[in-house]
C-alpha positions in Angstrom: 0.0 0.0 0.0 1.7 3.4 -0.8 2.0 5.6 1.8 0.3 9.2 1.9 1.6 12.4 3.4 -0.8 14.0 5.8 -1.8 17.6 3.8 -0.4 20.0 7.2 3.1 17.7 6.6 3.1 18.4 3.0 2.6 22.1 3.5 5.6 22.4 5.1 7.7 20.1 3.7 9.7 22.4 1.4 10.9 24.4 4.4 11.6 21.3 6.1 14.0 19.7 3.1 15.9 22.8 1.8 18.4 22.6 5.2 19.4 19.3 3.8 19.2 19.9 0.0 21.2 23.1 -0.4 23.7 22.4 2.5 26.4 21.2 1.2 27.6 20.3 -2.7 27.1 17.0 -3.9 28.0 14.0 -6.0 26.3 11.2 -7.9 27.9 7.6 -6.6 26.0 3.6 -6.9 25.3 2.2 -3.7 25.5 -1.3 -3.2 22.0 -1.9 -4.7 22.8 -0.3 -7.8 20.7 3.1 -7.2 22.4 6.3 -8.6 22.5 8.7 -5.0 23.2 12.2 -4.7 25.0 12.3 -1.6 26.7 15.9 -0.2 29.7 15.7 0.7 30.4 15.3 4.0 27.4 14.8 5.4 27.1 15.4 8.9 23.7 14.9 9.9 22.8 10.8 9.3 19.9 9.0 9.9 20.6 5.1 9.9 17.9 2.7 9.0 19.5 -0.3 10.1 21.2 -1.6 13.6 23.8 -2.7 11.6 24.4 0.7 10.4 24.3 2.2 13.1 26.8 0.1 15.0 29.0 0.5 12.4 28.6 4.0 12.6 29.7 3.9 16.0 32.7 1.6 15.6 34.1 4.0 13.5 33.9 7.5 15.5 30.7 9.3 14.0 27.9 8.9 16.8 28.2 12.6 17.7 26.7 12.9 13.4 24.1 10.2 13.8 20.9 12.3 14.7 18.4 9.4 14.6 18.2 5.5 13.7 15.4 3.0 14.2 13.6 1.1 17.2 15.7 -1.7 17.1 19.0 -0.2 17.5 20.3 -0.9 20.8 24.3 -1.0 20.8 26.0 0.6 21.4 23.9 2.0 24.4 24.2 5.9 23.2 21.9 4.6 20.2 18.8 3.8 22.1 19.3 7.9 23.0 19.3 9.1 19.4 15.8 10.7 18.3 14.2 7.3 16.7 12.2 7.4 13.3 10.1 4.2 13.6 11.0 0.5 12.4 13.2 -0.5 9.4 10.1 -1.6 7.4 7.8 1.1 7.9 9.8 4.4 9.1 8.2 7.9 10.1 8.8 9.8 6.8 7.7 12.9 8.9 10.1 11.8 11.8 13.2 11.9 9.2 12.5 15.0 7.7 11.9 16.8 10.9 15.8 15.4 12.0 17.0 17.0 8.9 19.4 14.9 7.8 22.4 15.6 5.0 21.7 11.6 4.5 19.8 8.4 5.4 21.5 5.1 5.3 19.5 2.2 4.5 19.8 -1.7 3.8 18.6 -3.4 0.7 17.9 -6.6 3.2 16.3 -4.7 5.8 14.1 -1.6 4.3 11.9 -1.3 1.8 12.9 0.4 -2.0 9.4 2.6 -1.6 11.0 3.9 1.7 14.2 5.4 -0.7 11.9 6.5 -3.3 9.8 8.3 -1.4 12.7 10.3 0.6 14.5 11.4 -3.1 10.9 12.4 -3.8 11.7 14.9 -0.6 14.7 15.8 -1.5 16.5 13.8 0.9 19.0 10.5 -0.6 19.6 7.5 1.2 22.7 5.5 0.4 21.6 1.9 0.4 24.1 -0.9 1.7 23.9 -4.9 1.2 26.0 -7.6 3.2 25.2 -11.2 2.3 28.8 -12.5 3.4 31.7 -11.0 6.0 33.9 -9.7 2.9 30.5 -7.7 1.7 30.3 -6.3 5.7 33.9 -5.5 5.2 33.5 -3.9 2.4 30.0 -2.0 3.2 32.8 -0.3 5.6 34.8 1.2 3.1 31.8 2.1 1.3 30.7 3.9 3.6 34.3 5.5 4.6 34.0 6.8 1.2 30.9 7.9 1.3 31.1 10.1 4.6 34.2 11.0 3.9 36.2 9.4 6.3 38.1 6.7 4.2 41.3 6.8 7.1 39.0 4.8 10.2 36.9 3.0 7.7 40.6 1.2 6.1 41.8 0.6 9.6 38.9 -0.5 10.7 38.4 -2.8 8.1 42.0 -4.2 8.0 41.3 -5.1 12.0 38.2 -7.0 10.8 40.1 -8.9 8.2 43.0 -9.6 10.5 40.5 -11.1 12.4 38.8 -13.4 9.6 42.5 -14.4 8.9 43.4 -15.9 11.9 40.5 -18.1 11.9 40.2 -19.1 8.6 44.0 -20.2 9.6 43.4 -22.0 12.3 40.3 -24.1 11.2 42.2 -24.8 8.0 42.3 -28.4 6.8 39.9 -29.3 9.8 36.8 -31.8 9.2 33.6 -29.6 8.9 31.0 -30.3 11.5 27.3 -30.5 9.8 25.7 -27.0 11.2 22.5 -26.2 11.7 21.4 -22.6 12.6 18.3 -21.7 13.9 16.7 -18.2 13.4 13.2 -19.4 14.7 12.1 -22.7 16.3 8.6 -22.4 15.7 7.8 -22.7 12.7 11.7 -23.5 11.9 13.2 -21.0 9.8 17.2 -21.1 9.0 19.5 -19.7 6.5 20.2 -20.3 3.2 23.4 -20.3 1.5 23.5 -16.6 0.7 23.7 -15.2 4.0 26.0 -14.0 6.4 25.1 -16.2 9.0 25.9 -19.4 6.2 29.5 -17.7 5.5 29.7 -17.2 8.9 29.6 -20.9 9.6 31.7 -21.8 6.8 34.5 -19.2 7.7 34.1 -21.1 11.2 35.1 -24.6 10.0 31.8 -26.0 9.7 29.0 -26.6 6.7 25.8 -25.3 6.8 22.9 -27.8 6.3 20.6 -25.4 4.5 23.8 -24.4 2.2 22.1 -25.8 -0.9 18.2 -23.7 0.1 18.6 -21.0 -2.2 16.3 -18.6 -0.1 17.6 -15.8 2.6 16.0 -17.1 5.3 13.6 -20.6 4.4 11.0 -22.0 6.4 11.7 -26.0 7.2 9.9 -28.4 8.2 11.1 -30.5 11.7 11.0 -34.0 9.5 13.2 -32.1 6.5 15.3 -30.8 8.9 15.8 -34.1 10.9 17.0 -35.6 7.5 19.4 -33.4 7.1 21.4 -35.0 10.6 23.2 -31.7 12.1 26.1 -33.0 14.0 25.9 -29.4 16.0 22.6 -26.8 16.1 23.1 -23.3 16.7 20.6 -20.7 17.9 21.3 -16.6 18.8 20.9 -16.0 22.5 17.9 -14.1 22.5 14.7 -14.7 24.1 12.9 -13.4 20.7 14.6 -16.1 18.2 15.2 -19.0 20.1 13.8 -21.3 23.5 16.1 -21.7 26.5 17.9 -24.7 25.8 16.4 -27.0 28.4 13.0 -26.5 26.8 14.2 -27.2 23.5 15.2 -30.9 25.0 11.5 -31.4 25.5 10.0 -30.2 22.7 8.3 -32.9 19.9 10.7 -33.7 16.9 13.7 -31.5 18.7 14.5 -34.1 21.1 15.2 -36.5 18.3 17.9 -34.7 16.8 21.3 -36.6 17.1 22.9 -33.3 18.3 20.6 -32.8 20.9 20.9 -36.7 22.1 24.6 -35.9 22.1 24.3 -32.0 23.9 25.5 -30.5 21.0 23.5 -27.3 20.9 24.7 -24.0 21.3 23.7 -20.5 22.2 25.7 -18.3 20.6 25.8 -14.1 21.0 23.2 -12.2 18.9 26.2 -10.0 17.3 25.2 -13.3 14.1 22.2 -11.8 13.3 23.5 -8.4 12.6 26.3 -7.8 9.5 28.2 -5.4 11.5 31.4 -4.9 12.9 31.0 -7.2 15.3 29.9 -10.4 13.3 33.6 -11.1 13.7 33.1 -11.7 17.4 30.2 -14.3 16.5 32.8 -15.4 13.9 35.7 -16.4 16.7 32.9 -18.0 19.0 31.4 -20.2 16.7 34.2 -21.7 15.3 35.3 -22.1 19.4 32.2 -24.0 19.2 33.1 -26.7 16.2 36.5 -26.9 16.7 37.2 -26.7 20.8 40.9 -28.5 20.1 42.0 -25.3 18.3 40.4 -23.0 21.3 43.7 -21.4 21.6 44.1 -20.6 18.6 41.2 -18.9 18.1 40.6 -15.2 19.4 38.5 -15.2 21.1 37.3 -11.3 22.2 37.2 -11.3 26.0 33.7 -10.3 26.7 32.7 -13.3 24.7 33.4 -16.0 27.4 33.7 -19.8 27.4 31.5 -21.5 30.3 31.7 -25.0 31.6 28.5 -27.0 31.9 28.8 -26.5 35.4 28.7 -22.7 35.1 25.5 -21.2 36.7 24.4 -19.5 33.3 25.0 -22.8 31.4 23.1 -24.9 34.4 20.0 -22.1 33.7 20.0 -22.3 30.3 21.4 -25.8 28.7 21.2 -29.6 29.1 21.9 -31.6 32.0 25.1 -31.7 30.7 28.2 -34.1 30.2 31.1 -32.7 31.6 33.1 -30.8 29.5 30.8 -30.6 26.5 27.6 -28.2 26.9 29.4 -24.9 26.2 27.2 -21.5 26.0 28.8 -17.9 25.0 28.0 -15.2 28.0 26.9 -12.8 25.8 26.1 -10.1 28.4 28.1 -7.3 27.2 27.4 -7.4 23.5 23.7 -7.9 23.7 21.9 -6.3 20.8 
């Protein structure tokens, strides 16, 4: 359904844009959905769309220029202070233009192309980003380095990431590749297909994604398919709004019967997975932790990410009665969505 302007917005709307549209000089460049963007340079005043935006905002040195972002973004904590325009789907046209912003940041996974048509209808551009693996997340950095004009933290920043990716794409090399299954909801099941981040995510770990060959983003399965499929290890975000405590997954019809639950090998693993940001790299270094625990010092593992024994009170809450020494769960406490 297209979406109207009220008729008092509209009146007003000219005086509203023109701080944003004859600010600063600008340039044509493609985002990474293809759109031709106007963009000022140097913008200063950014609205992001996207929680992966705006931590990635953050992470390189430009909250102080972000003057509003969405509902869901939550980290770092200064962004649930910025001026909020509404959900990615649906945002507060009104709410943007009011924040007058030089430019809006968008994803092509997350927001809607009406949403970007609608603001250059205003007079206002939105650069639109898209990450489907960690070398696209790495390079949505220097995109957006360029972009902003602040190429110098957007290259370090980036070269820190790939470091990162390196040393564990090192240190799981040659390995035998666990069977993965991710779990983005349990009921009804939906995973991820092969081109997501969360896939590359697991294959940069060391392991191979049982929904590799599903060609959509993010397909509904059933239990039986699922089952057929045999995952030597299941993975789910740690976050009460994607995934059951782990006990209660035991229990539950058709999950019980999964060899990997038989054999307590299901992990919680920190939210930072479910977001193409910076700090997918720190999901990176846990989950391959997780498949390959014989390498664990190898790995880098950040160190609020921490490894807890089955015996731990968080893992004793939240998991299996456990074997000893093999129901793992990542405190993800500090980096919490």
């Amino acid at each position: 359904m297209r979406r109207c302007l009220h008729p008092a917005f509209a009146a007003t709307l000219m005086a509203l844009v023109s701080f944003s549209s004859l600010s600063a000089a600008a340039r044509v460049v493609t985002d990474e959905t293809g759109r031709r963007v106007k963009v000022p340079d140097h913008p200063r005043r950014l609205v992001s769309l996207a929680p992966s935006i705006t931590e990635t905002l953050y992470a390189l040195g430009l909250g102080d220029e972000l003057v509003g972002d969405t509902d869901y973004c939550d980290y770092p904590p200064e962004a649930t202070k910025k001026p909020h325009v509404g959900g990615q789907m649906n945002p507060s046209l009104e709410a943007i233009v009011a924040l007058k912003p030089d430019l809006v940041l968008g994803t092509a996974e997350g927001n809607r192309r009406e949403t970007a048509e609608q603001l250059a209808r205003l007079g206002i551009p939105l650069y639109g980003l898209s990450a489907r693996t960690v070398d696209d997340m790495l390079r949505s950095i220097l995109d957006l380095g360029d972009v902003l004009g602040e190429q110098a933290p957007a290259q370090g920043l980036a070269a820190s990431l790939r470091r990162r990716v390196e040393a564990v794409r090192k240190s799981v090399d040659g390995l035998a590749r666990p069977r993965v299954l991710f779990v983005v909801q349990y009921q009804p099941l939906i995973t991820a297909g092969a081109h997501t981040f969360i896939s590359d995510v697991i294959r940069l770990a060391g392991g191979r994604s049982v929904t590799r060959d599903l060609g959509q983003e993010w397909p509904r399965m059933s239990l039986e398919s699922a089952l057929a499929r045999d995952p030597d290890v299941i993975l789910l975000p740690q976050s009460t709004s994607f995934a059951p405590d782990l006990a209660q997954l035991a229990r539950l019809p058709g999950w019980k019967d999964f060899r990997a639950v038989k054999e307590h090998r299901v992990y919680l693993v920190p939210d930072t997975i479910v977001r193409p940001s910076p700090r997918l790299v720190d999901a990176l270094e846990v989950v391959a932790t997780i498949l390959h625990p014989a390498r664990q010092a190898r790995i880098p593992v950040p160190e609020s990410l921490k490894i807890q024994e089955a015996q731990n009170k968080l893992v004793t809450r939240h998991s299996f009665p456990a074997r000893p020494g093999r129901a793992l769960v990542i405190d993800s406490a500090e980096v919490s969505r």
